[in-house]
N, C-alpha and C positions, 0 to 999 in steps of 0.2 A: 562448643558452639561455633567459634571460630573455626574451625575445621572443616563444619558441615556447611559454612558463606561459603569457606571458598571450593568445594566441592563443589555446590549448586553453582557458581559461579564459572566456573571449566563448562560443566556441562551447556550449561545457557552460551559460554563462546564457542563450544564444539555447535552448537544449533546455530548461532550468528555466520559460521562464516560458511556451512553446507544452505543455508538461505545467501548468500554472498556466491558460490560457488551455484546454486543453481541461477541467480541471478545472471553470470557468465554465458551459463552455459546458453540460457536464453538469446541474450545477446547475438552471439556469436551465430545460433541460429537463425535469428530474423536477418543480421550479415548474408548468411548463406542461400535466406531464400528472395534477398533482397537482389543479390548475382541472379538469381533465376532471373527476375523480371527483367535486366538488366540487357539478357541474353535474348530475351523473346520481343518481338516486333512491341513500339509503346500502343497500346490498344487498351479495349477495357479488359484482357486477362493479367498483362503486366499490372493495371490499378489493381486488381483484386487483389494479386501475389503483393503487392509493395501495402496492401489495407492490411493484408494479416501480416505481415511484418509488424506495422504499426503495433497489431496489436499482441505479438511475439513480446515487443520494446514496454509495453504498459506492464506486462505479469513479469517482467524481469524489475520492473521500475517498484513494483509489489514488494517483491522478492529484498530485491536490496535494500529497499524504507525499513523491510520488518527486519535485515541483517540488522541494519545501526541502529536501531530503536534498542531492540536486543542489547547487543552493545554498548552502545550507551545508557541504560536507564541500569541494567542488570550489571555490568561488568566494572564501566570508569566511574558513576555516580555512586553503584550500590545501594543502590535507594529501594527500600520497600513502600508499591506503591499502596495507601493506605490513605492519606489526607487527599481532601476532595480537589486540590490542585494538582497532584502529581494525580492522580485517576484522567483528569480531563486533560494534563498537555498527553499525557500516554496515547489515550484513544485519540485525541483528536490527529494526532503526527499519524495512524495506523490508519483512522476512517477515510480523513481526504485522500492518500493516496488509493484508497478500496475504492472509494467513491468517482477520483479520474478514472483508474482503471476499467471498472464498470463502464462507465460513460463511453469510454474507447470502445471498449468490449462492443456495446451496445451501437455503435453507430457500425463498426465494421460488420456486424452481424445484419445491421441494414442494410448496408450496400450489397453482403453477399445476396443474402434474400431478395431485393430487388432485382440482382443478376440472373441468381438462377432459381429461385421459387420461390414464388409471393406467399405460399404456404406459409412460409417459417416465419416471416415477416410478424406474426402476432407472440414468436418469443421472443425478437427482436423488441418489440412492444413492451411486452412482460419486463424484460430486464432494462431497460430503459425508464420504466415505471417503478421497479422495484429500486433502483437507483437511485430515483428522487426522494422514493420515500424514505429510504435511509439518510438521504442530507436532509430530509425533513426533522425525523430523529433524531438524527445528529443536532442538529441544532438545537431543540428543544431538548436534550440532555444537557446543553452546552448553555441555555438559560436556568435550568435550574441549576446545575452544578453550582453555577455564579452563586446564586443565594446561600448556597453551604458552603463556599470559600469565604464570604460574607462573615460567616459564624465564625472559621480558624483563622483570622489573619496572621496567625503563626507560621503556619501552613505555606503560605504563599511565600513568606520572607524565608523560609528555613530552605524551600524548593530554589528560590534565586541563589541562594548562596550556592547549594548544590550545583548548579547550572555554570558556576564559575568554573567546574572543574572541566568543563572541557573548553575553558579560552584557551 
């Protein structure tokens, strides 16, 4: 059985660091198109090109939350998430950066759409809308989970000691 941990374990750090390596690559690319605007008169197309940058830097910001989460929960803790405390720090460290992300997403998608066709502007909406209602959900996951930590307070103390291992 020990074999097959640290099997899954390689595996889950070979997924950590090609989310870590796209995370890069993003970067480097919002850099790149970050020069463009850089290069071109400051007007409202440099803001456009420096908006999707921004939002180049959120899906890298993605990227690299789900590398270390990975990482950390799977590789330095080795913790199988299964009590109602390690479920909610899990999602909640992966939802709020979904939930900025989105948010970024959603407002650069405004501003294109307000530049160049009000058309789109109602999926700007959409995802703007579907946004909230995920922090909505989230949240209300986030109150009940409490009442089933409630029930293990094993659970919570056995997760803090884990937690020690990456002081």
């Amino acid at each position: 059985m020990h074999l097959i941990a640290r099997f899954f374990s390689a595996i889950h750090g070979v997924i950590a660091a090609l989310f870590a390596g796209a995370a890069i690559i993003l970067m480097l690319t919002a850099v790149r198109v970050a020069a463009v605007a850089l290069s071109e008169d400051f007007g409202y197309a440099s803001a456009q090109i420096v908006i999707e940058a921004i939002g180049l830097l959120a899906a890298a910001v993605v990227a690299l939350q789900i590398s270390q989460t990975i990482a950390e929960e799977e590789i330095v803790r080795a913790v199988h998430i299964s009590a109602p405390t390690r479920v909610r720090r899990f999602l909640s460290r992966f939802v709020v950066v979904v939930v900025v992300a989105l948010a970024i997403e959603g407002l650069v998608a405004t501003f294109k759409a307000i530049r160049e066709d009000l058309g789109q502007l109602v999926y700007a909406a959409a995802l703007l809308a579907s946004t909230a209602l995920l922090l909505g959900a989230w949240g209300a996951f986030i109150h009940l989970n409490r009442s089933a930590e409630e029930l293990e307070p094993e659970a919570m103390e056995k997760a803090k000691r884990e937690d020690r291992k990456l002081e």
